[in-house]
Residue frames as qw, qx, qy, qz and C-alpha x, y, z in Angstrom:
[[0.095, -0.067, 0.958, -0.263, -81.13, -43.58, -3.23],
 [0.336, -0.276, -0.679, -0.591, -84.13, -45.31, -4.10],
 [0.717, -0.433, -0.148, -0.525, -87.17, -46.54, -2.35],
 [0.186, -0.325, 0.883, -0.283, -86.06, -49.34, 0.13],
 [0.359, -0.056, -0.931, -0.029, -87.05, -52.94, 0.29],
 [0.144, -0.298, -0.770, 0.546, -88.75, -51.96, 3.67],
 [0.486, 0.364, 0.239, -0.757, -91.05, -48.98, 2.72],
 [0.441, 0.205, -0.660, -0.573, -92.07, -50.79, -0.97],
 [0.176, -0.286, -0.908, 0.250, -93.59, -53.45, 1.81],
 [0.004, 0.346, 0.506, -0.790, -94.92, -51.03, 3.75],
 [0.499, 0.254, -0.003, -0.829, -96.97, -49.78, 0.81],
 [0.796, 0.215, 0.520, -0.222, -98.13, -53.37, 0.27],
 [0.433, 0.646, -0.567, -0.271, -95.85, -54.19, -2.80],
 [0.975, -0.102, 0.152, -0.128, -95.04, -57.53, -3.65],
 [0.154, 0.926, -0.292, -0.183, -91.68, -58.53, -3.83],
 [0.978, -0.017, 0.204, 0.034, -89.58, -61.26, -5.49],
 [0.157, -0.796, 0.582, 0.049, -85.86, -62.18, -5.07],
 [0.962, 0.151, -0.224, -0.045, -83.13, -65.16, -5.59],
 [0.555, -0.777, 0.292, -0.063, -81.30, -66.74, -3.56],
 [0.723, 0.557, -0.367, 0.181, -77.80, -67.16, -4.24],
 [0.813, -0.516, 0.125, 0.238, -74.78, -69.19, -2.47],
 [0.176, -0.851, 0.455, 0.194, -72.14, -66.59, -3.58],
 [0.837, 0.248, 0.409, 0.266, -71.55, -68.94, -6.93],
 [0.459, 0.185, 0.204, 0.844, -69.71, -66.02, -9.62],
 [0.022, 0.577, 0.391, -0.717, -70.48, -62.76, -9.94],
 [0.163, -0.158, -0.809, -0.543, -71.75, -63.27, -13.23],
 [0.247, -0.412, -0.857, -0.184, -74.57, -64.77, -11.84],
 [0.210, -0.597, -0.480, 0.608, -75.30, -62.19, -9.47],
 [0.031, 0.259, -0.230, -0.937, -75.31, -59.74, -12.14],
 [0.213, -0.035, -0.879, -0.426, -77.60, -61.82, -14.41],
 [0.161, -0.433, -0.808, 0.364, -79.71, -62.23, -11.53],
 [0.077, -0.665, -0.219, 0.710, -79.93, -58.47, -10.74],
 [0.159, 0.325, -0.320, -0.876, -80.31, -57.12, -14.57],
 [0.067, -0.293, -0.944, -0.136, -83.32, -59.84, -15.06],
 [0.345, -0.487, -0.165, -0.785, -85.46, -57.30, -13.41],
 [0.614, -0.456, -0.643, -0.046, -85.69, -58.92, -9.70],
 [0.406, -0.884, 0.044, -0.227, -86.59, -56.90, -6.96],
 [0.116, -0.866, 0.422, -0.243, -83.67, -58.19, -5.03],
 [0.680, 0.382, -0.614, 0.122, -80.83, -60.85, -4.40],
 [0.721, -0.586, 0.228, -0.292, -80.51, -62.79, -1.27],
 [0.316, 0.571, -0.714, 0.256, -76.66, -63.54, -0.60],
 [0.917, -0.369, -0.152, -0.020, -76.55, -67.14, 1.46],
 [0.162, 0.573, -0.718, 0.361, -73.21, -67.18, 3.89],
 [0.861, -0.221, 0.301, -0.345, -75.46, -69.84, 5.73],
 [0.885, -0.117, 0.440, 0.096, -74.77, -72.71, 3.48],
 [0.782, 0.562, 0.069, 0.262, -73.15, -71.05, 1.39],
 [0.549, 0.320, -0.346, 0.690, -69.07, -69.25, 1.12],
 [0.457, -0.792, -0.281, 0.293, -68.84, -66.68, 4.16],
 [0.574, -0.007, 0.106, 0.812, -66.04, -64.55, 2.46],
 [0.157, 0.840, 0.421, -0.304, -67.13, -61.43, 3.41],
 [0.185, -0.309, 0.483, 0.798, -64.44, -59.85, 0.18],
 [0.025, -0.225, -0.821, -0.524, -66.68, -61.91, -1.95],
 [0.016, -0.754, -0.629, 0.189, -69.53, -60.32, -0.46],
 [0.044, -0.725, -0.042, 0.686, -68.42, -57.23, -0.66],
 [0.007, 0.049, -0.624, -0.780, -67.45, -57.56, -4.50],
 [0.081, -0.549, -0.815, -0.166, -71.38, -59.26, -4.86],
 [0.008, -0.824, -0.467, 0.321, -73.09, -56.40, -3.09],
 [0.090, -0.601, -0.063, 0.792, -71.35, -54.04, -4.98],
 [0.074, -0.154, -0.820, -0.546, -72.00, -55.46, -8.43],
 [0.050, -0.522, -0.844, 0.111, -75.70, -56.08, -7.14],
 [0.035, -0.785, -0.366, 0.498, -75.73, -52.14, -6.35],
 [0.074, -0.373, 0.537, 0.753, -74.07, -50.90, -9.79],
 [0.085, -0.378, -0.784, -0.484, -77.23, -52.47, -11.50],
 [0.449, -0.383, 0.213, -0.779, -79.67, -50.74, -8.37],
 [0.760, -0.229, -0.496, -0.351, -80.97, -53.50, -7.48],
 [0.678, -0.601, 0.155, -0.393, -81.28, -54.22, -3.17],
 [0.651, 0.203, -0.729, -0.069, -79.47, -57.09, -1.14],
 [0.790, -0.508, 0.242, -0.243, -80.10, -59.26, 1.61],
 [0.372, 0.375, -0.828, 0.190, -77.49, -61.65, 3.42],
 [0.847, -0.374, -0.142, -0.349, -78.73, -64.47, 5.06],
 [0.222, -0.702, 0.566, -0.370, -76.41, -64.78, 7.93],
 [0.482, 0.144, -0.863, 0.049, -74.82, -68.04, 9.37],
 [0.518, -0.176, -0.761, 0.348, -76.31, -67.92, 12.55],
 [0.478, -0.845, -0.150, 0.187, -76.36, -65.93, 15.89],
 [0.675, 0.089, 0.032, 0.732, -73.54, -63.55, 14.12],
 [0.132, -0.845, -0.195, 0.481, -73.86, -60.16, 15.83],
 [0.324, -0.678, 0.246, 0.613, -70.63, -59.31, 14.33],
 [0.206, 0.124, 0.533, 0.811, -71.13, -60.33, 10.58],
 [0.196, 0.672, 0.709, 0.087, -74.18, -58.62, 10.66],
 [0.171, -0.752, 0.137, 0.622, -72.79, -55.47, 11.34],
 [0.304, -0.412, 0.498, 0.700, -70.21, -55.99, 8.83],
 [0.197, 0.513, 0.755, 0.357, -72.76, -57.22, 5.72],
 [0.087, 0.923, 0.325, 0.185, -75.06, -53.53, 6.49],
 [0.355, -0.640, 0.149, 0.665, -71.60, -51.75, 6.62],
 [0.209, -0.110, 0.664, 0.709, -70.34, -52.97, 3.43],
 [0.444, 0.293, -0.042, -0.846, -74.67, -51.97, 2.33],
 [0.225, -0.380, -0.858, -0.264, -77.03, -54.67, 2.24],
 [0.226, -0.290, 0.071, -0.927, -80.13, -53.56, 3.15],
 [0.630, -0.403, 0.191, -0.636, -80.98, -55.88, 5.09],
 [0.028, -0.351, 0.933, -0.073, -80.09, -59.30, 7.08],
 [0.926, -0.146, -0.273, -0.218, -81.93, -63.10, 7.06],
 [0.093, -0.442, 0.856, -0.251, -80.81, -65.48, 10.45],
 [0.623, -0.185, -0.740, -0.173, -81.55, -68.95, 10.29],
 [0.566, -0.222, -0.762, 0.223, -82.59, -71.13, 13.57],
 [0.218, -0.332, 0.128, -0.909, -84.48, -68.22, 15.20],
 [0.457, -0.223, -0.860, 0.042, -86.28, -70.43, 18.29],
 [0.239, -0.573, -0.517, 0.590, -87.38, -67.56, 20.72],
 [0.011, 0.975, 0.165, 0.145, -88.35, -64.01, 21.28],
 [0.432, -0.813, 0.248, 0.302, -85.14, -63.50, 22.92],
 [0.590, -0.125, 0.477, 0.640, -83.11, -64.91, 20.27],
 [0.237, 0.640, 0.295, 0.668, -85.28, -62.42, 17.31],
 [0.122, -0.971, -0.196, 0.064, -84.55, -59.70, 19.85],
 [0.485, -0.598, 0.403, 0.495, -81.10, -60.00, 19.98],
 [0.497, 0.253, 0.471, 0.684, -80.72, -60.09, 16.07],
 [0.087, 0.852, 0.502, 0.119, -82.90, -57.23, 15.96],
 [0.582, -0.750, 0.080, 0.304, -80.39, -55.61, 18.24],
 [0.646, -0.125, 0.491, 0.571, -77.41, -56.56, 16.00],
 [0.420, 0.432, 0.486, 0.633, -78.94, -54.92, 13.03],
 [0.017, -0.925, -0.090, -0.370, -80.01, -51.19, 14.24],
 [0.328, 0.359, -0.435, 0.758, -77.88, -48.58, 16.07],
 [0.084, -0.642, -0.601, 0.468, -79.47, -47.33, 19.49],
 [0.391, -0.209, 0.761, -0.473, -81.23, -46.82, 21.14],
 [0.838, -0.064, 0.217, -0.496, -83.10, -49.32, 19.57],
 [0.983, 0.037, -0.101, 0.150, -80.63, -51.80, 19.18],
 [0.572, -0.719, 0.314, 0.241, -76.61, -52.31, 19.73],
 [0.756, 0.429, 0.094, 0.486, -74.86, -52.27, 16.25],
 [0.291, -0.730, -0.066, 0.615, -71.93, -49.94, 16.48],
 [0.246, 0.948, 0.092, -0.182, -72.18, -46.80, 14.84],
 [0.510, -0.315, 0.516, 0.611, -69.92, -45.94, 11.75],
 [0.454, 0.724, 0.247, -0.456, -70.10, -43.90, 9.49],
 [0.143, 0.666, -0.584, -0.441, -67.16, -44.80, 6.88],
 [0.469, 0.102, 0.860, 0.173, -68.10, -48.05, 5.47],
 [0.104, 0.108, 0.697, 0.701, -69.85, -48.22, 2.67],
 [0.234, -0.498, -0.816, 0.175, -73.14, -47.29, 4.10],
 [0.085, -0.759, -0.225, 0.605, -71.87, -44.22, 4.90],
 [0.624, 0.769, 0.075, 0.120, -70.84, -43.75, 1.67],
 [0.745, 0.256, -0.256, 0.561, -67.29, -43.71, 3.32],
 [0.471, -0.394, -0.475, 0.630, -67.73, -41.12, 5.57],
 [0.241, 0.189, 0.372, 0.876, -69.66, -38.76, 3.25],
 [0.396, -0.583, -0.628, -0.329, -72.79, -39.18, 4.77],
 [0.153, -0.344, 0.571, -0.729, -73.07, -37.19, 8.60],
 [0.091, 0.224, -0.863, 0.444, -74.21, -39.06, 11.35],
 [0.446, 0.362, 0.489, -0.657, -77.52, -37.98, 11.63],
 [0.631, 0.251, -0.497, -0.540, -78.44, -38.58, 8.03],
 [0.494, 0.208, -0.834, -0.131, -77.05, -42.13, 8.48],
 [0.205, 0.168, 0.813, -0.518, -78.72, -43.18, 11.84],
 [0.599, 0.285, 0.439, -0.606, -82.02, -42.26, 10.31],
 [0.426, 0.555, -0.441, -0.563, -81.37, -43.93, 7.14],
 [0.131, 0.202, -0.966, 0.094, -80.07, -47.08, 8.74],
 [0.331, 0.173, 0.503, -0.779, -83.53, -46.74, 10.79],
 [0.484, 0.452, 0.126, -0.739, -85.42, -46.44, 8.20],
 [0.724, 0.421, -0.389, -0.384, -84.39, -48.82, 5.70],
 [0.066, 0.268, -0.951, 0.137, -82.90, -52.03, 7.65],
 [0.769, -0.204, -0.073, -0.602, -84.77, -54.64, 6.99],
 [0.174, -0.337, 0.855, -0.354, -84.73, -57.65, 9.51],
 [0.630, 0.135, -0.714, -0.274, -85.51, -61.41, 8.68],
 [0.187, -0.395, 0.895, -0.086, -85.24, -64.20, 10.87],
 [0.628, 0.102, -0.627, -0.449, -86.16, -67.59, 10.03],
 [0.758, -0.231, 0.457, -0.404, -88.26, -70.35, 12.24],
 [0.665, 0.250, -0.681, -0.175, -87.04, -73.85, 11.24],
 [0.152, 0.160, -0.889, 0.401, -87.72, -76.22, 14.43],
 [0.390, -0.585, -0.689, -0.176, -90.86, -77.10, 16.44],
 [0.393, -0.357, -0.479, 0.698, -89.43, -75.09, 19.26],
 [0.060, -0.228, 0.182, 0.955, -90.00, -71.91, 16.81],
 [0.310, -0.389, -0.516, -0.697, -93.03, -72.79, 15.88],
 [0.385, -0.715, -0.566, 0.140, -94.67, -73.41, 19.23],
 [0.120, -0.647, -0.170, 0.733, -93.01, -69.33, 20.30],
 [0.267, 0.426, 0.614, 0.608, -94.11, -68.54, 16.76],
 [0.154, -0.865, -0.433, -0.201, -96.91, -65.82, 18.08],
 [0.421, -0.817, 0.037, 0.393, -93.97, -64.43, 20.74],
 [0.543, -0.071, 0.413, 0.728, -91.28, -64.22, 17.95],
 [0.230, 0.599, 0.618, 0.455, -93.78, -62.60, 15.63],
 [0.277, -0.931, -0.232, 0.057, -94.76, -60.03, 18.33],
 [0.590, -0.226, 0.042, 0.774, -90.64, -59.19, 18.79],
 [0.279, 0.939, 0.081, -0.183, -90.35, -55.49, 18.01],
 [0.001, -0.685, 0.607, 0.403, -88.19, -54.30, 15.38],
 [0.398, 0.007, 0.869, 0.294, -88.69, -57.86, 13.31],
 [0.338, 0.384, -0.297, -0.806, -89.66, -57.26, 10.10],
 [0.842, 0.150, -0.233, -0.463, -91.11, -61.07, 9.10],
 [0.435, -0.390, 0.808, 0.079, -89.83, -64.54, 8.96],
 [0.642, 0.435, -0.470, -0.423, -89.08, -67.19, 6.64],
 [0.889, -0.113, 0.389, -0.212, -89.84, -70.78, 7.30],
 [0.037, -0.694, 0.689, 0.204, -87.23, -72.85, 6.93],
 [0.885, 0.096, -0.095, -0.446, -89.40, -75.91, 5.47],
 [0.793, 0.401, -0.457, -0.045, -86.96, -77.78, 4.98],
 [0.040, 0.311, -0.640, 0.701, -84.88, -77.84, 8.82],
 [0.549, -0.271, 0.273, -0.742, -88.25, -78.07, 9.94],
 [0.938, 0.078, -0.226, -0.251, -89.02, -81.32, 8.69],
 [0.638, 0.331, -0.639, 0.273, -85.54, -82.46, 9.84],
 [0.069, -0.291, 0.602, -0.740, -85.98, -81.19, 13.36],
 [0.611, -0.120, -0.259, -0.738, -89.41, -82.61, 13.44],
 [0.043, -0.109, 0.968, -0.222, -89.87, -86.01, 15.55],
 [0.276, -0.404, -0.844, -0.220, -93.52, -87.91, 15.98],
 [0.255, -0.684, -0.534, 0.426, -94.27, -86.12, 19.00],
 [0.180, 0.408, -0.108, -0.888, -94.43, -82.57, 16.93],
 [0.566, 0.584, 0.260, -0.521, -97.01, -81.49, 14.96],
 [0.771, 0.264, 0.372, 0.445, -96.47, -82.22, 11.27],
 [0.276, -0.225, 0.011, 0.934, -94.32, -79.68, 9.68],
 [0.029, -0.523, -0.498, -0.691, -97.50, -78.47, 7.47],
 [0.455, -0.747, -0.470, 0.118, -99.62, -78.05, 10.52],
 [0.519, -0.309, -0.006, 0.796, -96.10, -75.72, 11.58],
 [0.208, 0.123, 0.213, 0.947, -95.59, -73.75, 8.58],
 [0.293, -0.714, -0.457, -0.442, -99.87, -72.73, 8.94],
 [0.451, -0.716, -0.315, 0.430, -99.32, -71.97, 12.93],
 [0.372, -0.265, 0.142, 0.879, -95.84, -69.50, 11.84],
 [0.066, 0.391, 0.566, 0.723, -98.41, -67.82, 8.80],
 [0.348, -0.789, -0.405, -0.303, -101.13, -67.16, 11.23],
 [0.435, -0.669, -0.164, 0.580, -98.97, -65.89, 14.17],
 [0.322, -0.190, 0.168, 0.912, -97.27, -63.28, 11.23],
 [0.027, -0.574, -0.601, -0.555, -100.85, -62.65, 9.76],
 [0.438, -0.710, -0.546, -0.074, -101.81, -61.46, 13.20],
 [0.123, -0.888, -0.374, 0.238, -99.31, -59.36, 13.79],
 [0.488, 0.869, 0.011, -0.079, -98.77, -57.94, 10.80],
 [0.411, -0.602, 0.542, 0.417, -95.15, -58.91, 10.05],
 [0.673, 0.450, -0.407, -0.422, -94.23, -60.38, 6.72],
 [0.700, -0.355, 0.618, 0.042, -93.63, -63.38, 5.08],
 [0.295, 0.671, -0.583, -0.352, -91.39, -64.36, 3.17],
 [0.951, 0.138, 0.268, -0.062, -91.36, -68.10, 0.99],
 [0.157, -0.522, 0.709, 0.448, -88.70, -69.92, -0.40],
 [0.808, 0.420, 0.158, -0.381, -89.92, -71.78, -3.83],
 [0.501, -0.041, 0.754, 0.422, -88.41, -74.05, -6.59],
 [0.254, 0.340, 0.729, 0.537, -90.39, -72.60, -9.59],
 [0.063, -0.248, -0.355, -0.899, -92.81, -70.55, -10.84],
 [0.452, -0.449, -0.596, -0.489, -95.89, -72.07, -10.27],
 [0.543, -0.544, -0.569, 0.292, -95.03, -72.02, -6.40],
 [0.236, 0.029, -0.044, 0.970, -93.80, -68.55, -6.25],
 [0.339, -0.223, -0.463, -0.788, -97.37, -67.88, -7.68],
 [0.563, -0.409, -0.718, -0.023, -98.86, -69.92, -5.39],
 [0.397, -0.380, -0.514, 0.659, -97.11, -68.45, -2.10],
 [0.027, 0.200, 0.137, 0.970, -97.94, -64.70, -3.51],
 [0.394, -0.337, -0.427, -0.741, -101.61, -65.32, -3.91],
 [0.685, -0.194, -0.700, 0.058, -101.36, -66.69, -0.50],
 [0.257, -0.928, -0.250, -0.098, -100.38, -64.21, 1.22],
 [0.701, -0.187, 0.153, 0.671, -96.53, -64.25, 1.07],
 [0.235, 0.955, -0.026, -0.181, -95.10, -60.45, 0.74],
 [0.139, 0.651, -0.705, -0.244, -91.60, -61.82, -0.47],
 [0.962, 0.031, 0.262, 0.073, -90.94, -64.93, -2.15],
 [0.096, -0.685, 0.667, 0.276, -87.22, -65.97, -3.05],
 [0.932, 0.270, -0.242, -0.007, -86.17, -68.77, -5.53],
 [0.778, -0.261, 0.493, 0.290, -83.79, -71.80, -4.54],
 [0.502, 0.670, -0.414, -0.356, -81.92, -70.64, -7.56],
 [0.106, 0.420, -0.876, -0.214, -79.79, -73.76, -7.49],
 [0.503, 0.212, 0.778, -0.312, -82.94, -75.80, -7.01],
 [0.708, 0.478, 0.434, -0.287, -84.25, -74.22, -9.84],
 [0.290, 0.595, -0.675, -0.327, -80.86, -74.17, -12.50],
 [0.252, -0.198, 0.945, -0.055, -80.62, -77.92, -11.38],
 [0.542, 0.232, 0.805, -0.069, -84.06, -78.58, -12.65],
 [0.498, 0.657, -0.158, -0.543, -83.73, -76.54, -15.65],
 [0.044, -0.613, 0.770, 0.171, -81.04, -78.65, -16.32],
 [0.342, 0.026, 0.937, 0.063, -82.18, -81.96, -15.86],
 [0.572, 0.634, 0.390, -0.346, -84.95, -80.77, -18.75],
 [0.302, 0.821, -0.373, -0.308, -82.84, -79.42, -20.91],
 [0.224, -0.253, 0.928, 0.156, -80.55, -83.05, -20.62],
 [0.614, 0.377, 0.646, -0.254, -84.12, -84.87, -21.67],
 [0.481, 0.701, -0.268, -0.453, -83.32, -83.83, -25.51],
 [0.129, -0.494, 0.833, 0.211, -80.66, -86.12, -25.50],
 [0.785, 0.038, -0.287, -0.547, -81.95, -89.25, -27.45],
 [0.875, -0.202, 0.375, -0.231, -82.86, -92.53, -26.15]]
């Protein structure tokens, strides 16, 4: 077993991923033998079949390469199942409190410091090869935990969410935000700077979603420790370049 996603932070590694809505598993493969750190499975807006996850994450791990599953929601119960079947680690959208990133926090570790239940025969355990103690401190040690501010509400508890123990960073949901936004909130830029400085301060990551290169590059040098591509943001605009040959 390699390094984890979580300690390759920890030693101040930068790390870049793509995010995929569980299109073929092709593309997940393609993704993962490109040489990116690590593949972020959407069941948000994308499928929720957690078969087809389970085929994706194992493809994903037959190259070595890491996965996250950005969860639909407040889903105790697929989180479990996603770091049975061995992602290493979950993203939850519409994170608006401290209480709501405690309770995911909860969802993803075993006690005592959270309430996932304990199993060793999933894939995790390697089926039931792994003993009990190995796999508690393994789970410990390498679950890493997302959640994701997209609302004004989440940015004004932005400093208490950040502070949550056990949360490993958040990703700003830029795009929610602006929708949730109204006249009487700040603008969402003004947001996404508050959520940066509450995770600068205490010391969580963050993690950017991008369309391209040049922003990927941007968010790095910025101070983002993960950045993920909108793959379909950024096939769609390969495309519409690639159509521009066509003659006039």
């Amino acid at each position: 077993m390699g390094a984890s996603l979580k300690s390759r932070l920890a030693d101040g590694e930068k790390l870049l991923g793509a995010l995929l809505r569980l299109g073929t598993e092709e593309l997940v493969e393609m993704v993962a033998v490109s040489g990116f750190d690590f593949v972020l499975l959407d069941t948000e807006h994308g499928a929720a079949d957690v078969g087809e996850l389970r085929r994706h994450l194992v493809l994903a791990e037959t190259h070595g390469v890491p996965v996250l599953v950005r969860v639909g929601g407040h889903e105790p119960a697929l989180v479990l199942r996603v770091l049975d079947a061995g992602a290493e680690g979950v993203v939850a959208p519409h994170v608006d409190t401290p209480e709501q990133a405690a309770a995911l926090v909860a969802s993803a570790h075993y006690p005592p410091s959270g309430l996932r239940g304990f199993a060793t025969y999933g894939r995790s355990g390697r089926f039931g090869l792994v003993g009990p103690a190995e796999h508690a401190q393994a789970a410990a040690e390498r679950t890493l935990v997302l959640g994701m501010i997209e609302s004004p509400a989440g940015v004004r508890a932005a400093d208490a969410i950040a502070a949550t123990p056990g949360l490993d960073g958040i990703m700003v949901g830029t795009a929610d935000l602006r929708a949730s936004s109204t006249a009487d909130d700040p603008d969402p830029a003004e947001g996404l700077a508050t959520v940066h400085r509450a995770l600068a301060a205490a010391g969580r990551h963050r993690m950017d979603i991008v369309n391209g290169r040049a922003q990927a590059e941007a968010s790095f040098a910025d101070g983002a420790a993960l950045v993920v591509y909108n793959l379909t943001a950024t096939v769609m605009s390969h495309l519409a370049d690639l159509r521009g040959a066509r003659p006039t």
